[in-house]
Every structure is written in structure tokens, then in C-alpha cells.
N, C-alpha and C positions, 0 to 999 in steps of 0.2 A: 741196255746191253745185258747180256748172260754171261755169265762164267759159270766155265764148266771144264770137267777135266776127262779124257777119254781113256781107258785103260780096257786092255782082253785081246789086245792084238799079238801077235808074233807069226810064227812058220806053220803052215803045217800040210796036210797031205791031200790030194784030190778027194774030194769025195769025206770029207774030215766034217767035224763040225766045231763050233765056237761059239761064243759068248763076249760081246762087247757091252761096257760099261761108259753109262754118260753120266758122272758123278757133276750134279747143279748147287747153286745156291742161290739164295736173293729169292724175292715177292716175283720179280718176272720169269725166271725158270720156274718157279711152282706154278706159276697161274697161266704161263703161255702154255700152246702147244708144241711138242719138242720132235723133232726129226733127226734122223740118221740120212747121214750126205759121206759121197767117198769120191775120191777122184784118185782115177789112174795114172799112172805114164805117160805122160803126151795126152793126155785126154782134160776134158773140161769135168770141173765138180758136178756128178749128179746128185739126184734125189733117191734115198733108197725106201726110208719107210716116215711116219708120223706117227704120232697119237697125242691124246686131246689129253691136258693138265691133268684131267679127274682120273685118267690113263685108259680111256675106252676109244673108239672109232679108230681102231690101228688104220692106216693106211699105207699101201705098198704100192712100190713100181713095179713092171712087168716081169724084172727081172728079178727082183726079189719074193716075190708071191710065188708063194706053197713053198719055198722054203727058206726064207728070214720069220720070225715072228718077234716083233716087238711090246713090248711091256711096260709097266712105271710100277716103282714102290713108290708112293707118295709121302709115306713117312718115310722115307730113307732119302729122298728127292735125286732119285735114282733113274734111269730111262736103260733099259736093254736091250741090247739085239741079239738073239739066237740063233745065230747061221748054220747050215746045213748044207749037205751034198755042194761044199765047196768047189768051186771050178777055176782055172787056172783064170778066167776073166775077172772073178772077184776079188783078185791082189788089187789093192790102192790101199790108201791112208784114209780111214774110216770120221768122221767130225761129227760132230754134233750140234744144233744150232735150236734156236725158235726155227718155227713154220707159219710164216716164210721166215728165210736166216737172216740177221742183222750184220753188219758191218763185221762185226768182232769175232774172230772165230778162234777156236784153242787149238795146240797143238796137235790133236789129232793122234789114235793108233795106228798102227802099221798092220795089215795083215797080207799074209805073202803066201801064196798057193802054191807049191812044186812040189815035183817028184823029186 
């Protein structure tokens, strides 16, 4: 299992940008590969982005490509997501897991998109 702590959520404007924080610890956050998952209102947990332990092969969903980019500091054991041209469909509660996610998942940030 990972532990991890999510933090960079709150309000903000259409069209806005942000920065979410996937603070890890432990041998299997460092060594696995780590992804960004959000789930909306009524809606099921997706998949948002990935990248590989060493913090290289980002990978994104449709929706997130050309404007999320994800990151890792590895000495900080740290995973990022940099959002951009936020849109009112990108409010959900932001998570962060392995890829694939395991059982355990943390509280998660909030990001909320309105005028």
C-alpha cells in the first residue's frame, strides 16, 4: 500500500490554472509508478495522468493532454500536477494512487471550477 497526502486544491476561475501536490513515502511510492485520478459528482473515479518512479514517460488522458503536465521530484518524493485552462468539468476531488491504484486511497484535494 502507499501513503500519500494530496494538497493544491481549492476555487478558482474558468480558464485559471493550478498546481496539485502528491506528497508520498515508503520503498513502494518511490519505486512504483504514480498517477493522478479525480472523480466528479455523480460520476465514477477516472484516470487523469501517470509517470514512471524515475519520473519520465508522463502519461495523460484525453482530457487532460496539452493542458495538465505532470512531474516527480524524487528527492522530495513528491508527484505534480499542473492544470491549466481549467474548465467547469475539471471540479472533482483530485487522488493520487500507484498505477494501477491499489486498494488504499487518501483523502484526496478538492478543486472546484466557477464563476
Amino acid at each position: 500500500q502507499v501513503q500519500v497526502v494530496e494538497s493544491g486544491g481549492r476555487l478558482v476561475q474558468p480558464g485559471e490554472s493550478l498546481r496539485l501536490s502528491c506528497a508520498g513515502s515508503g520503498p513502494t511510492y518511490r519505486l512504483s509508478t504514480i498517477g493522478w485520478y479525480r472523480r466528479a459528482p455523480g460520476k465514477e473515479r477516472e484516470f487523469v495522468a501517470s509517470i514512471s518512479w524515475r519520473g519520465d514517460n508522463p502519461y495523460y488522458s484525453n482530457s487532460a493532454k496539452g493542458r495538465f503536465t505532470i512531474s516527480r521530484d524524487v528527492a522530495k518524493n513528491t508527484v505534480y500536477l499542473q492544470m491549466s485552462s481549467l474548465t467547469f468539468d475539471d471540479s472533482a476531488v483530485y487522488y493520487c494512487n500507484t498505477q494501477p491504484p491499489d486498494d488504499t486511497w487518501g483523502q484526496g484535494t478538492e478543486v472546484a471550477v466557477s464563476s
